[in-house]
C-alpha positions as CSV (number, residue, x, y, z in Angstrom):
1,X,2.8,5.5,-3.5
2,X,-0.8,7.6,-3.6
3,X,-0.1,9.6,-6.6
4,X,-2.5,12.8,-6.8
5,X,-5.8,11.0,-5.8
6,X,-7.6,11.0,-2.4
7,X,-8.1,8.4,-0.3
8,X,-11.7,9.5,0.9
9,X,-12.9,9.5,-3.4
10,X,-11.3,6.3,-3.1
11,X,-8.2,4.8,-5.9
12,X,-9.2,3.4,-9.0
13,X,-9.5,0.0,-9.7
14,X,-6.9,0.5,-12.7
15,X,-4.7,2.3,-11.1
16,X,-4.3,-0.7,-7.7
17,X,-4.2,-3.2,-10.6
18,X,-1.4,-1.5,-12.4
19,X,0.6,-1.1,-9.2
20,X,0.7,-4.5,-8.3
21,X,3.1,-5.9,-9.8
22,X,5.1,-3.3,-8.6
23,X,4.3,-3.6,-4.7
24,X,4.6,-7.4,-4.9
25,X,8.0,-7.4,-6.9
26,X,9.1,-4.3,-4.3
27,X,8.1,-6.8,-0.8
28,X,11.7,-7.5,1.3
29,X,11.9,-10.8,2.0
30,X,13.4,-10.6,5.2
31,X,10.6,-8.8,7.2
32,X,8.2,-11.4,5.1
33,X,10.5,-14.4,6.0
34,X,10.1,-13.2,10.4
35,X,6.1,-12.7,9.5
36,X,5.7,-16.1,8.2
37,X,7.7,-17.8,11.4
38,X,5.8,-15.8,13.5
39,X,2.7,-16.6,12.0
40,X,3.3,-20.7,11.7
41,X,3.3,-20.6,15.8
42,X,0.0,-19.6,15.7
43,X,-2.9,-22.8,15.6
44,X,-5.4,-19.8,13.7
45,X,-5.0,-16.2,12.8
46,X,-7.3,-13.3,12.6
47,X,-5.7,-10.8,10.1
48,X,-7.6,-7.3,9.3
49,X,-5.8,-4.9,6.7
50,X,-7.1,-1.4,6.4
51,X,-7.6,0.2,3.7
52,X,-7.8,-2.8,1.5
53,X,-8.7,-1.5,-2.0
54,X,-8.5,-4.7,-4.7
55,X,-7.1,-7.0,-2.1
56,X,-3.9,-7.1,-3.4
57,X,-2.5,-7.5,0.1
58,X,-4.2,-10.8,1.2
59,X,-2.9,-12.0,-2.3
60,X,0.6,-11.6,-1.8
61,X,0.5,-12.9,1.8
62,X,-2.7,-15.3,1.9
63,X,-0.6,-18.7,-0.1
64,X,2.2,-17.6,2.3
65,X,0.3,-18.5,5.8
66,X,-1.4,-21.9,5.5
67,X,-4.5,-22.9,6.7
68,X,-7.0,-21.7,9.6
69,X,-6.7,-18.0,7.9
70,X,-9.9,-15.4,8.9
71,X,-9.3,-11.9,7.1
72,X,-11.3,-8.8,7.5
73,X,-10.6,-6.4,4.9
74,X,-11.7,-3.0,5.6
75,X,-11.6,0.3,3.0
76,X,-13.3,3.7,2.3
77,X,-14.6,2.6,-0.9
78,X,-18.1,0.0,-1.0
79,X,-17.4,-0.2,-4.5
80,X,-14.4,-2.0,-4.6
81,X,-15.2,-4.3,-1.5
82,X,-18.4,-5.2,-3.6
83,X,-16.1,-6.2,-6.6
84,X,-13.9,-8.4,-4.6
85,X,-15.4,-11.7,-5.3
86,X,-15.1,-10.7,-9.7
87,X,-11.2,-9.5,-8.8
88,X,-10.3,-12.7,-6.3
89,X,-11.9,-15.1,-9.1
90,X,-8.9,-14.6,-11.8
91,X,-6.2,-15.4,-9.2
92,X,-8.2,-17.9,-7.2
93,X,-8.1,-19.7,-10.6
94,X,-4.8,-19.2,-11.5
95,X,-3.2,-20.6,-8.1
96,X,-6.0,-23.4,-8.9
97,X,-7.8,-22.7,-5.6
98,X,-11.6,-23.2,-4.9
99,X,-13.4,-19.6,-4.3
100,X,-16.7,-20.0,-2.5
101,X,-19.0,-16.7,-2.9
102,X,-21.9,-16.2,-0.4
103,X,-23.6,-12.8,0.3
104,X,-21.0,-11.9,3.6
105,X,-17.8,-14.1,2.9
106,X,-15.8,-15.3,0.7
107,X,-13.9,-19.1,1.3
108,X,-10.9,-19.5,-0.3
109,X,-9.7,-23.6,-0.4
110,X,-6.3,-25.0,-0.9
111,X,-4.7,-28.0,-0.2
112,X,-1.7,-25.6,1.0
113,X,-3.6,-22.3,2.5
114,X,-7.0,-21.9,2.9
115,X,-9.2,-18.5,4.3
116,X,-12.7,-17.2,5.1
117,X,-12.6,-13.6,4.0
118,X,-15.0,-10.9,5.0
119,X,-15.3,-7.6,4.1
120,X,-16.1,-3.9,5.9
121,X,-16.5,-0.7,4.9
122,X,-15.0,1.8,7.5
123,X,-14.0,5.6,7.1
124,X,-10.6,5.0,9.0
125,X,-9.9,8.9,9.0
126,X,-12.9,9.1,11.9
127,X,-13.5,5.4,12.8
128,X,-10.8,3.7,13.9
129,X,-12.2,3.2,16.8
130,X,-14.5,0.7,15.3
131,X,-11.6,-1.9,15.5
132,X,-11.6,-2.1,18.8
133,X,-13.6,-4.6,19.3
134,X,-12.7,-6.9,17.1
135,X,-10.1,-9.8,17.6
136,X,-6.6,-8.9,15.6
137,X,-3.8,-11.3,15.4
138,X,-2.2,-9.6,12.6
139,X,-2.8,-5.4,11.3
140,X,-1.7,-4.8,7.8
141,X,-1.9,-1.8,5.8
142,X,-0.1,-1.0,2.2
143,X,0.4,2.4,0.9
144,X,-0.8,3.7,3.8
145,X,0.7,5.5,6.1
146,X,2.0,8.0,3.9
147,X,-1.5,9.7,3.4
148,X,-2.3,10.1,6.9
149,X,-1.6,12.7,10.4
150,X,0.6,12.1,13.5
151,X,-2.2,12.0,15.4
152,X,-3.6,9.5,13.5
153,X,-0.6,7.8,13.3
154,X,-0.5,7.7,17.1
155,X,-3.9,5.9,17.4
156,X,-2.9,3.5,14.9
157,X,0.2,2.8,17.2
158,X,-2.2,2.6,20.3
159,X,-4.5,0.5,18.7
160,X,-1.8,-2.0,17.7
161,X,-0.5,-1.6,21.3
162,X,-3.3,-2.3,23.0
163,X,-4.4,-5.1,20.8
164,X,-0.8,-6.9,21.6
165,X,-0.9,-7.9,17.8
166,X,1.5,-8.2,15.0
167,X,1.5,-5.5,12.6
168,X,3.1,-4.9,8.9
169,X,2.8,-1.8,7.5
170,X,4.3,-2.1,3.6
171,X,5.4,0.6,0.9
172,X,5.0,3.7,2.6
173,X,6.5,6.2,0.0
174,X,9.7,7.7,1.6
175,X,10.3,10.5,-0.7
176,X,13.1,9.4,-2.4
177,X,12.6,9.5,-6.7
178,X,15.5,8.3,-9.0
179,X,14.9,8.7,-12.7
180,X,17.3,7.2,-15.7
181,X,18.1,9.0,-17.7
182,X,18.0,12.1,-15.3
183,X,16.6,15.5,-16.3
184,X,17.8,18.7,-14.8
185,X,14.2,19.0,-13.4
186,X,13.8,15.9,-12.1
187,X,14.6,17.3,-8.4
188,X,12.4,20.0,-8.6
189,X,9.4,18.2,-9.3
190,X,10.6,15.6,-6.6
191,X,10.7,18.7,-4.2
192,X,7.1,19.8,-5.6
193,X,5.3,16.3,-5.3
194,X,7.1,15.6,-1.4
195,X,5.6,18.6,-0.6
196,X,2.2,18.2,-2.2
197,X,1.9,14.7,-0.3
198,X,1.8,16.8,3.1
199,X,-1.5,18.3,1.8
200,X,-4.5,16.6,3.7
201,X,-6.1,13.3,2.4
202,X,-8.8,13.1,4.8
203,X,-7.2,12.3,7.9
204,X,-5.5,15.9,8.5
205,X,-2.4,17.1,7.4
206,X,0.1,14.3,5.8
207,X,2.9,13.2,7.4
208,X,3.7,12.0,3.5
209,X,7.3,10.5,3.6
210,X,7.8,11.3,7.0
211,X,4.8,8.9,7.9
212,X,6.6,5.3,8.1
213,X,9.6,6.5,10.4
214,X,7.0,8.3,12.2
215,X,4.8,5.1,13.1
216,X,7.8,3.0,14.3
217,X,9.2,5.8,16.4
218,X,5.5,5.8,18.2
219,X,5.7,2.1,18.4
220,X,8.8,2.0,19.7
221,X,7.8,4.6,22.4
222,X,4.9,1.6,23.3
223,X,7.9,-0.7,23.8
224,X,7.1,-2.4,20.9
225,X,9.9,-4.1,18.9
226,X,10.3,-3.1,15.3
227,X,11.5,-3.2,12.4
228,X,12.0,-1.1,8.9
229,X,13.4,-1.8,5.6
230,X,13.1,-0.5,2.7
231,X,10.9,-1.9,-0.1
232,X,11.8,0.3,-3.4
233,X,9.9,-0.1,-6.8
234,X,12.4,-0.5,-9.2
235,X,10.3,-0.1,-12.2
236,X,12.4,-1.0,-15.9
237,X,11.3,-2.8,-18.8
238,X,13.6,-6.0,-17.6
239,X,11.9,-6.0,-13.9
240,X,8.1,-5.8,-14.9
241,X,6.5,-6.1,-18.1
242,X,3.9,-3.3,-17.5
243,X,6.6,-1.1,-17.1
244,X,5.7,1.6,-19.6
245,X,2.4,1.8,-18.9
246,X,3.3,2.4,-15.0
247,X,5.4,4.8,-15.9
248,X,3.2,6.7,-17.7
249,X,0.6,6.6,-15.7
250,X,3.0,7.7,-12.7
251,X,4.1,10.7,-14.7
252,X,0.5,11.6,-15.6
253,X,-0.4,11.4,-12.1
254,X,2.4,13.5,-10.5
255,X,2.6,16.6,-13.0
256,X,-1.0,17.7,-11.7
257,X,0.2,17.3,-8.4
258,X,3.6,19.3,-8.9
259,X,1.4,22.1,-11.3
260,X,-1.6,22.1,-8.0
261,X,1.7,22.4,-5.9
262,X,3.5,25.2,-7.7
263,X,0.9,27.0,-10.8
264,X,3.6,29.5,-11.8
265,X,5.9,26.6,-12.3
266,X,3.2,24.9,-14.9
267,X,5.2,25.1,-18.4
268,X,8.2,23.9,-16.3
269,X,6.5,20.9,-15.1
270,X,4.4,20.1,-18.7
271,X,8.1,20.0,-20.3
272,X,9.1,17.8,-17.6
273,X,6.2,15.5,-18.1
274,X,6.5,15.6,-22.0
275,X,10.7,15.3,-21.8
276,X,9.6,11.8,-19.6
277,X,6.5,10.2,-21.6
278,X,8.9,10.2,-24.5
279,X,11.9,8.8,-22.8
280,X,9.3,6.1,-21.6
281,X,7.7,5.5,-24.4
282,X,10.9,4.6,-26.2
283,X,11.4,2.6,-23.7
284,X,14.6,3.7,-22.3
285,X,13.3,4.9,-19.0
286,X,13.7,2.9,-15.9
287,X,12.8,5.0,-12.3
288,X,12.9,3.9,-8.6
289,X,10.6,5.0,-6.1
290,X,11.5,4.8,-2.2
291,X,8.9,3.0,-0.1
292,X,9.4,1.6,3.9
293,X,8.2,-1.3,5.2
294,X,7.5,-1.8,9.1
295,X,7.1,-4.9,10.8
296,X,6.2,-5.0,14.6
297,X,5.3,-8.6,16.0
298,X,4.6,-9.4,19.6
């Protein structure tokens, strides 16, 4: 989920570090499970993910797919692109795998997976064009969709038709927020945040939680087989240890939001978002955020 920030200033490094845990605890394991079959009939792949921020992505799915890998990550933000070799070298080390730095690439070495990753800094909201060109096996995107047009929505669609290549588009926020304990405001500032993610994030107006349906329906209107399920963060101190620090941050993040959303409703929301930090810090809190993931392969 994109909280209050803006794709085109980019998401802090802190903030995609935080949310990790999350997203890769969140993954369904069917749609993973059909990605990896289809993937081990293909001799070498060619996977680009947009908008790649810390490279969470190829971390989750890179140990998963073997050998021959080639991935082009592409994002908004130089900055973060620049610090993936200082970000890859933690968990390169951890999985006990080589990482080779030059000045263009990356190679990661494994005697299970192994992958040269390269790196490219692309406004998507005007450039997606850009892609065109370039060979795709596989399209991934996390976190996405939910910040971006139709129409923008329908070019991603095109391109991924046109390119005849798999596609996995994970944890688009779907709008629906559970809280434990509940507060009697709890739906309201749900209402006040699913309608402050329609607000533009640089690629017109937001389809927000509308955005993942929206894709597959365009896909399927390609002729394009597909196929959603839901990947929820269940967020509790027994699922993830940073679970009250996510939480907090979450709730830190989405009171601007509701208060940019709805000023006249500001000392409603600020008891909302003090009523919460102490459930959490006590914590007692747990709180489950809906997110979609959609799988298209060839």
């Amino acid at each position: 989920m994109s909280e209050s920030e803006n794709t085109n200033t980019g998401f802090s490094e802190s903030w995609l570090s935080l949310r990790e845990p999350a997203d890769h605890a969140a993954r369904d394991t069917a749609l993973i499970t059909q990605l990896i079959q289809w993937r081990n009939r293909q001799q070498d792949i060619h996977i680009t993910e947009l908008g790649a921020g810390t490279g969470s992505n190829l971390r989750f799915l890179l140990p998963k797919f073997g050998h021959n890998q080639h991935w082009l990550l592409v994002d908004y933000d130089a900055t973060l692109l620049e610090h993936l070799p200082r970000i890859l070298k933690p968990w390169t080390d951890n999985q006990k795998a080589q990482l080779l730095i030059s000045d263009d690439q990356l190679r990661i070495e494994h005697e299970a997976f192994s992958a040269v990753v390269e790196w490219q800094v692309i406004d998507l909201s005007s450039d997606l064009e850009k892609l065109q060109s370039k060979r795709i096996d596989l399209l991934l995107g996390s976190a996405l969709l939910d910040l971006t047009s139709a129409s923008w929505l329908n070019s991603l669609a095109k391109l991924c038709t046109k390119k005849q290549c798999a596609c996995l588009f994970a944890l688009n926020y779907d709008g629906r927020v559970k809280w434990s304990p509940e507060l009697e405001s709890d739906k309201r500032i749900t209402q006040l945040l699913n309608t402050h993610q329609l607000n533009d994030k640089g690629f017109g107006p937001a389809l927000g939680p509308r955005a993942g349906m929206h894709f597959a329906n365009r896909l399927e209107e390609f002729g394009r087989q597909v196929l959603t399920l839901r990947s929820d963060w269940q967020i509790s101190s027994t699922a993830l240890k940073n679970s009250v620090d996510l939480q907090l941050a979450i709730v830190d993040g989405w009171a601007p939001a509701a208060i940019e959303q709805s000023a006249p409703e500001q000392t409603l929301i600020r008891q909302w978002q003090s009523d919460r930090r102490q459930y959490i810090e006590k914590n007692v809190s747990e709180l489950m955020v809906g997110h979609l993931e959609v799988l298209s392969l060839p």
